[in-house]
Chimera marker file (.cmm) of the C-alpha trace (Angstrom):
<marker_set name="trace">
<marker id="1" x="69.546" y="-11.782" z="-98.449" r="1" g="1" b="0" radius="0.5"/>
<marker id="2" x="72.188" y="-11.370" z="-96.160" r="1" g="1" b="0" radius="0.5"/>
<marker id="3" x="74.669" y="-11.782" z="-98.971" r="1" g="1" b="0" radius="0.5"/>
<marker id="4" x="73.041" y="-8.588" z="-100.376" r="1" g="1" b="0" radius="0.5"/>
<marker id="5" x="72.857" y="-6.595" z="-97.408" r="1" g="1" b="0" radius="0.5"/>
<marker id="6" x="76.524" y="-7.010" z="-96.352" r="1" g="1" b="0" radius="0.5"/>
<marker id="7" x="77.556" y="-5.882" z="-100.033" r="1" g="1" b="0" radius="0.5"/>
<marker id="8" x="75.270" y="-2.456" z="-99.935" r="1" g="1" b="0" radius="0.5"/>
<marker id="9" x="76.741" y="-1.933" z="-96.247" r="1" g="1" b="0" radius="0.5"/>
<marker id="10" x="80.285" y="-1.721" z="-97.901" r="1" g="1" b="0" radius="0.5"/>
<marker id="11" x="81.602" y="-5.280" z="-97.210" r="1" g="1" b="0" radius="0.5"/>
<marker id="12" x="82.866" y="-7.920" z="-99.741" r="1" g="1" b="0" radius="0.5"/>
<marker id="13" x="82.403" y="-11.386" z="-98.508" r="1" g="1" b="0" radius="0.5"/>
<marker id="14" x="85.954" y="-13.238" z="-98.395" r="1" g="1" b="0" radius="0.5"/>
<marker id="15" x="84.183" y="-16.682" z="-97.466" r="1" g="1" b="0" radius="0.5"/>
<marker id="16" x="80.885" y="-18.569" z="-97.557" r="1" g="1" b="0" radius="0.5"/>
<marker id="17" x="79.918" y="-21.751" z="-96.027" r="1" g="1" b="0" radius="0.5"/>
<marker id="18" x="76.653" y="-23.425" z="-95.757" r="1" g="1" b="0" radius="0.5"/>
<marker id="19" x="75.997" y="-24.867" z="-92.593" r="1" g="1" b="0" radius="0.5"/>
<marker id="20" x="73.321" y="-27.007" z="-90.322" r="1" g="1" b="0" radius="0.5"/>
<marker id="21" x="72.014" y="-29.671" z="-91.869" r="1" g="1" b="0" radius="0.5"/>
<marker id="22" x="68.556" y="-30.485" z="-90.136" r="1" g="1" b="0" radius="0.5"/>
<marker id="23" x="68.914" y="-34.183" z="-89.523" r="1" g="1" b="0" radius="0.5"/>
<marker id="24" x="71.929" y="-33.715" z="-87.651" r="1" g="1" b="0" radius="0.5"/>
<marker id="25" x="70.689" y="-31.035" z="-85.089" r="1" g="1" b="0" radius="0.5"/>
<marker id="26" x="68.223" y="-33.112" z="-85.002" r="1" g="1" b="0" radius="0.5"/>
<marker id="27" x="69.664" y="-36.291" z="-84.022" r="1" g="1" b="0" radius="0.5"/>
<marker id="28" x="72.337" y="-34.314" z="-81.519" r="1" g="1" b="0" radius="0.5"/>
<marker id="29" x="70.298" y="-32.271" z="-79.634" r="1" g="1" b="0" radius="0.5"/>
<marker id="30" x="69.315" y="-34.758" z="-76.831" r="1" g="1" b="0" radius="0.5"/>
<marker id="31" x="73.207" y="-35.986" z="-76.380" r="1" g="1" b="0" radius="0.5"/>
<marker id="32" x="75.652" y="-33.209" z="-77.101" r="1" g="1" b="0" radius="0.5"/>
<marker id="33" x="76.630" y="-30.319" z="-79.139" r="1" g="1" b="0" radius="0.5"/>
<marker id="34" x="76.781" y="-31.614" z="-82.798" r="1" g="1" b="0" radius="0.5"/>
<marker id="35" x="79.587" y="-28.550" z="-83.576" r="1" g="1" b="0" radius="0.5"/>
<marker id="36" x="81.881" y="-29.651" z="-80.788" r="1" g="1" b="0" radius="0.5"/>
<marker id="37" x="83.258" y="-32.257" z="-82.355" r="1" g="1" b="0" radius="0.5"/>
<marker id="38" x="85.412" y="-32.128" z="-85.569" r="1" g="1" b="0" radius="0.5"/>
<marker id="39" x="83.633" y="-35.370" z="-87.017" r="1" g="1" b="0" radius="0.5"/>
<marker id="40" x="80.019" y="-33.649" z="-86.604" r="1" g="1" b="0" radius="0.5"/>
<marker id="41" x="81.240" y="-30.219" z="-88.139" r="1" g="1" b="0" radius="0.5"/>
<marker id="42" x="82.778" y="-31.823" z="-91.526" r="1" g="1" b="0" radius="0.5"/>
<marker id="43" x="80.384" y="-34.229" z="-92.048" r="1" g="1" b="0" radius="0.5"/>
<marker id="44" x="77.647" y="-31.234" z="-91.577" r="1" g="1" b="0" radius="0.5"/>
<marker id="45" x="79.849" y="-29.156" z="-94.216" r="1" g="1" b="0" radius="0.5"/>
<marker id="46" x="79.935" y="-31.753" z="-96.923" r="1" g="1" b="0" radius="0.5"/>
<marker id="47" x="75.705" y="-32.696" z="-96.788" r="1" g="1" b="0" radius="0.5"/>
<marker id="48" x="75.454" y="-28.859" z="-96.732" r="1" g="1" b="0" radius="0.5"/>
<marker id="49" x="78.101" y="-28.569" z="-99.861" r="1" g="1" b="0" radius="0.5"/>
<marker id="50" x="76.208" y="-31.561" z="-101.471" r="1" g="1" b="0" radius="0.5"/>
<marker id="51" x="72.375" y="-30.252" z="-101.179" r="1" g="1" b="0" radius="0.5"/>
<marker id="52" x="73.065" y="-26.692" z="-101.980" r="1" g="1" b="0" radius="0.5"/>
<marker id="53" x="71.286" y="-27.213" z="-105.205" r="1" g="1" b="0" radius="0.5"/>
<marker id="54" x="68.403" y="-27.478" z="-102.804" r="1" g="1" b="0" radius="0.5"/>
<marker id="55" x="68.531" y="-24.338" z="-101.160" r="1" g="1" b="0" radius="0.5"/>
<marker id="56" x="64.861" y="-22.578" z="-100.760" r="1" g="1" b="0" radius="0.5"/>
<marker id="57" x="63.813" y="-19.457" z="-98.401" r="1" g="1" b="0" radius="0.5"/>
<marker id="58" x="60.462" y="-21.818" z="-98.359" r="1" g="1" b="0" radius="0.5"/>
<marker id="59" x="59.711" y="-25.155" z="-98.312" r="1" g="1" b="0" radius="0.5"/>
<marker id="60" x="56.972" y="-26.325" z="-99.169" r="1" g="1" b="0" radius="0.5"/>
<marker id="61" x="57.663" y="-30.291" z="-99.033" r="1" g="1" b="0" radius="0.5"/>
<marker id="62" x="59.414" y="-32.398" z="-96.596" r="1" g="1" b="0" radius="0.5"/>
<marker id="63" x="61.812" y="-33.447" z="-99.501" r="1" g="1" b="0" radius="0.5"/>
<marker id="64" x="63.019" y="-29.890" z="-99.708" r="1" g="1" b="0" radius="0.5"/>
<marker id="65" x="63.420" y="-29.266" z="-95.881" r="1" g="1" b="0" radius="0.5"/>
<marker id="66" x="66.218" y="-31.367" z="-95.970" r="1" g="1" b="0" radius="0.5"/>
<marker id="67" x="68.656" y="-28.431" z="-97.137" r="1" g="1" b="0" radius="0.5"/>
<marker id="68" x="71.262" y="-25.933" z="-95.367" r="1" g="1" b="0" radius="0.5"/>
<marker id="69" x="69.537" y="-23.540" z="-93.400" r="1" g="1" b="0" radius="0.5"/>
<marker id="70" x="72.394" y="-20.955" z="-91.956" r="1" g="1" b="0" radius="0.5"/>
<marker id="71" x="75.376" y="-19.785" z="-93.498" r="1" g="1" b="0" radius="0.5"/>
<marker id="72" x="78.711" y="-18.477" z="-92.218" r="1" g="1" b="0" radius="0.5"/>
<marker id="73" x="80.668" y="-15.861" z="-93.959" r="1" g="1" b="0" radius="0.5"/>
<marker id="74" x="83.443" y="-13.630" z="-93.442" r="1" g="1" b="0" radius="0.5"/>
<marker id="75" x="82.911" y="-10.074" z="-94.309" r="1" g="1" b="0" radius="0.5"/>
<marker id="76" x="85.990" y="-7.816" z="-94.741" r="1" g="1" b="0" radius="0.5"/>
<marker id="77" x="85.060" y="-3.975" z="-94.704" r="1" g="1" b="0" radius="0.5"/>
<marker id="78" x="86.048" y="-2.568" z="-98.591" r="1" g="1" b="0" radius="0.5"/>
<marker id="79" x="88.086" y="0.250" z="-98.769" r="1" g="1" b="0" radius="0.5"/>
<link id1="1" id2="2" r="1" g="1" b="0" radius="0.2"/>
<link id1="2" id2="3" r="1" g="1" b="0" radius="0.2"/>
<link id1="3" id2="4" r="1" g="1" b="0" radius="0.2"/>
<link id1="4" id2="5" r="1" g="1" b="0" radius="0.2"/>
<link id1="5" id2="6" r="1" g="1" b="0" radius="0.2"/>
<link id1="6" id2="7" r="1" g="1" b="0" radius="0.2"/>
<link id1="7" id2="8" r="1" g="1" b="0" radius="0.2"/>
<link id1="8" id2="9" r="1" g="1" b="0" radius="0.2"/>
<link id1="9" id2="10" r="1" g="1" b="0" radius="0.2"/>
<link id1="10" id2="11" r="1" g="1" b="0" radius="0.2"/>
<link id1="11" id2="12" r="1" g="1" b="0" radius="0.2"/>
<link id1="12" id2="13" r="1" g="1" b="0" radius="0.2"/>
<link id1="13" id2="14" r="1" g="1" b="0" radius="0.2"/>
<link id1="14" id2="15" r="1" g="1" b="0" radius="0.2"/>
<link id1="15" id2="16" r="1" g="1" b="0" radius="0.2"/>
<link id1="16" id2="17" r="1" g="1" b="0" radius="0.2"/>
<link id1="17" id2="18" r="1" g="1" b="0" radius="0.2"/>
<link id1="18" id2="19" r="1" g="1" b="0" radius="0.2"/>
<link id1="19" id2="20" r="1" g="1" b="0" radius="0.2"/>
<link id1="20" id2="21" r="1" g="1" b="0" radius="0.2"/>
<link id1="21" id2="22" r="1" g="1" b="0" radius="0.2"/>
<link id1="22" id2="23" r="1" g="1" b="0" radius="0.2"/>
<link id1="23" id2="24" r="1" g="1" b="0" radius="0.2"/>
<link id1="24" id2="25" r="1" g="1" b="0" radius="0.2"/>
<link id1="25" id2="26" r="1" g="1" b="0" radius="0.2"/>
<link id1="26" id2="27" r="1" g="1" b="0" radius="0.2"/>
<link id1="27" id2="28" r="1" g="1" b="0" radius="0.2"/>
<link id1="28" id2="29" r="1" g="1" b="0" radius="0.2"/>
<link id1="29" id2="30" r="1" g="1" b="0" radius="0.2"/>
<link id1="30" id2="31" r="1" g="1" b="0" radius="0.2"/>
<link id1="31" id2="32" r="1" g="1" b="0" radius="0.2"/>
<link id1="32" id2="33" r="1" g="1" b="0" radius="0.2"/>
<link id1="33" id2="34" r="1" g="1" b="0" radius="0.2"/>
<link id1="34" id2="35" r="1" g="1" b="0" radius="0.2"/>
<link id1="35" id2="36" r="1" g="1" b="0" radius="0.2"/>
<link id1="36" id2="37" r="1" g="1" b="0" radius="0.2"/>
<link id1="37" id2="38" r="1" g="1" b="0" radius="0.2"/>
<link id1="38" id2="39" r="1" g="1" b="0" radius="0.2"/>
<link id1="39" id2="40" r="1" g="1" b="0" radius="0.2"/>
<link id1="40" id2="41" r="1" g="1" b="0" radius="0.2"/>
<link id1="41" id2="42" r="1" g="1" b="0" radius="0.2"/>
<link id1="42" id2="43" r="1" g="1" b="0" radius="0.2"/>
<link id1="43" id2="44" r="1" g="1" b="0" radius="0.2"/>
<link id1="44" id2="45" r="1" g="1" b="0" radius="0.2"/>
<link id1="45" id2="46" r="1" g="1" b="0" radius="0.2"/>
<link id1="46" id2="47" r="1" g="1" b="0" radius="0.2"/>
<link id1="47" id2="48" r="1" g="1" b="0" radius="0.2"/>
<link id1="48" id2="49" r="1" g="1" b="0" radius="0.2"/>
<link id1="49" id2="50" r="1" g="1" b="0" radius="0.2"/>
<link id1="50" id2="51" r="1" g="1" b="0" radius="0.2"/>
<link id1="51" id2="52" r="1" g="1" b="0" radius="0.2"/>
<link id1="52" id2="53" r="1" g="1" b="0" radius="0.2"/>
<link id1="53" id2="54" r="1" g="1" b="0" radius="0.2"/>
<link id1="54" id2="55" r="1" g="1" b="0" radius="0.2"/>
<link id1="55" id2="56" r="1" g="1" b="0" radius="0.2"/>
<link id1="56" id2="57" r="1" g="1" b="0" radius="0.2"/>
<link id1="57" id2="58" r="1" g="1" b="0" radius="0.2"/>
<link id1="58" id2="59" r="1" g="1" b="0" radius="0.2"/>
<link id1="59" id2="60" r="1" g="1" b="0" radius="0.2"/>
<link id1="60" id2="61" r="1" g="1" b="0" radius="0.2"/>
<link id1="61" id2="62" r="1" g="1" b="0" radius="0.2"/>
<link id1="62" id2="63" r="1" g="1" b="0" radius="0.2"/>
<link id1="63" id2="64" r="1" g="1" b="0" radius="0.2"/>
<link id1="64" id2="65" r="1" g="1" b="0" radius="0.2"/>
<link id1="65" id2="66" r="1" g="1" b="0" radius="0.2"/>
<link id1="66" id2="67" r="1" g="1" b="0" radius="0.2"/>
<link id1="67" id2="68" r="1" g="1" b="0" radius="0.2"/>
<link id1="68" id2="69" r="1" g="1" b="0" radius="0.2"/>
<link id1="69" id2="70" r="1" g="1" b="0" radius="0.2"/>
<link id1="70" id2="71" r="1" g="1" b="0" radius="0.2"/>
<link id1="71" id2="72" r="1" g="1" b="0" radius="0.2"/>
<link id1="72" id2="73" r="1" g="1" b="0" radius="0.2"/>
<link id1="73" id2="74" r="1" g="1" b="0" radius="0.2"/>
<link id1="74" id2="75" r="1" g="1" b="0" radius="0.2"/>
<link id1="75" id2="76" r="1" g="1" b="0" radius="0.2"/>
<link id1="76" id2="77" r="1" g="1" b="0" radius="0.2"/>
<link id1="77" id2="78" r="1" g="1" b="0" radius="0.2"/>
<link id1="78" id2="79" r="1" g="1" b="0" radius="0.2"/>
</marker_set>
C-alpha cells in the first residue's frame, strides 16, 4: 500500500527492504535496542529476506505472524 501511494505521489522507489522480524523485537525489548547492533540488524534482514513469501496484511494463524511487518524504502522524487 505504501508502495502504491509513493508511486501516484510522483516518487519511484530506488530501494526496498523488509524489516522487523517479530521474534526478535520480541526477545530484545527487555535488554536493548535490537537495531543498535550490526549483528541484530543483518540477522533481522536475512529472516525478513527469507519469509517474504509469507507476507500477509492479515494473519489469521500464529504460523503466519511470523513474517516482516515494516518496510524501509528510499523514495527519489521523479522528474
Amino acid at each position: 500500500m505504501l508502495q502504491e501511494m509513493a508511486t501516484k505521489a510522483g516518487f519511484t522507489i530506488e530501494r526496498q527492504t523488509l524489516v522487523g522480524f517479530p521474534l526478535i523485537t520480541m526477545v530484545w525489548r527487555y535488554w536493548t535496542a535490537p537495531y543498535n547492533s550490526r549483528f541484530w540488524t543483518t540477522l533481522d534482514r536475512a529472516v525478513c529476506a527469507a519469509l517474504q513469501w509469507n507476507l500477509r496484511y492479515h494473519s489469521t494463524s500464529k504460523w503466519r505472524k511470523l513474517r516482516p511487518t515494516s518496510a524501509a524504502m528510499v523514495p527519489r522524487r521523479a522528474g
